[in-house]
C-alpha positions in Angstrom: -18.9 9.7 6.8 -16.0 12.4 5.8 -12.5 11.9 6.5 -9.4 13.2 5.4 -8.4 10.5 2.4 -5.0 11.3 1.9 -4.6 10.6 5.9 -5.9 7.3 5.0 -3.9 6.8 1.8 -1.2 7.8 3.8 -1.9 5.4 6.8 -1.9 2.4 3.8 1.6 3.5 2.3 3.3 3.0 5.4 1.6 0.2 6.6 3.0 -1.4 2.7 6.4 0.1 3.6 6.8 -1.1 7.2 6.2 -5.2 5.3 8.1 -3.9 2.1 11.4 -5.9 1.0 13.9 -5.6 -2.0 14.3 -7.9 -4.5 16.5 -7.9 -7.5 15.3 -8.0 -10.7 17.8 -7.7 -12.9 20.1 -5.1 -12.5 17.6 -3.1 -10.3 16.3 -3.4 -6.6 12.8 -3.4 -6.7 10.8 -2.8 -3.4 7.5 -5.2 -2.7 4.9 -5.5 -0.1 2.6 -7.8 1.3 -0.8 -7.0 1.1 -2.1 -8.5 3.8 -1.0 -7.3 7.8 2.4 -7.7 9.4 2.2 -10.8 11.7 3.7 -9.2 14.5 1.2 -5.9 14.4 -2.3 -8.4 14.4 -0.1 -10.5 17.1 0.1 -7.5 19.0 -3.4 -6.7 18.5 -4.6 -10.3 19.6 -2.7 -10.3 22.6 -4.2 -6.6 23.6 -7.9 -8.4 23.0 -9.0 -6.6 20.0 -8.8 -9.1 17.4 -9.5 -12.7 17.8 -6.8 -15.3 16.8 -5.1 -14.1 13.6 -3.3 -17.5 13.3 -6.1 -19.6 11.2 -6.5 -20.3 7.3 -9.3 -17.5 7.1 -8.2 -14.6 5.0 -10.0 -12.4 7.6 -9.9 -11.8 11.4 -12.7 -10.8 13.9 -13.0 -8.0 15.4 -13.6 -8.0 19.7 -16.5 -5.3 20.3 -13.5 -3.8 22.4 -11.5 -3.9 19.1 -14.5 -2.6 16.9 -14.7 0.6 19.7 -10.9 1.4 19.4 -10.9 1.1 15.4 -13.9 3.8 15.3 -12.4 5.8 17.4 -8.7 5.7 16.1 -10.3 6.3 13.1 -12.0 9.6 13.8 -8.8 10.2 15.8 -6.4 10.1 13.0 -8.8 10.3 9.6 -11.4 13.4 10.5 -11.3 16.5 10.9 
């Protein structure tokens, strides 16, 4: 499948940036990210039905087949041209 990567590199630097914090480390602020998914953004996406419960130990969530349908098509949406 072709996409547009930089779209998709984009779309993962400002999903690090919208969980990014500053920490000092020294004398400088240094800026770091979770890796995983904002809590309030797979929240949001539970309570609109697309993914199941994001609030378990598993490091993964499932997908809804409503959820799977709006992923494929945000996807070619945003990511192809």
């Amino acid at each position: 499948m072709d996409y547009d990567e930089e779209k998709m590199d984009d779309a993962v630097l400002v999903l690090l940036w919208r969980n990014a914090f500053g920490e000092a480390v020294g004398d400088m602020r240094v800026w770091r990210a979770w890796k995983g998914m904002p809590w309030e953004a797979t929240d949001c996406l539970y309570e609109k039905g697309l993914i199941a419960d994001p609030k378990s130990k598993a490091k993964s969530v499932a997908l809804t087949e409503e959820g799977l349908r709006a992923a494929e098509d945000a996807f070619r949406r945003l990511f192809q041209s």
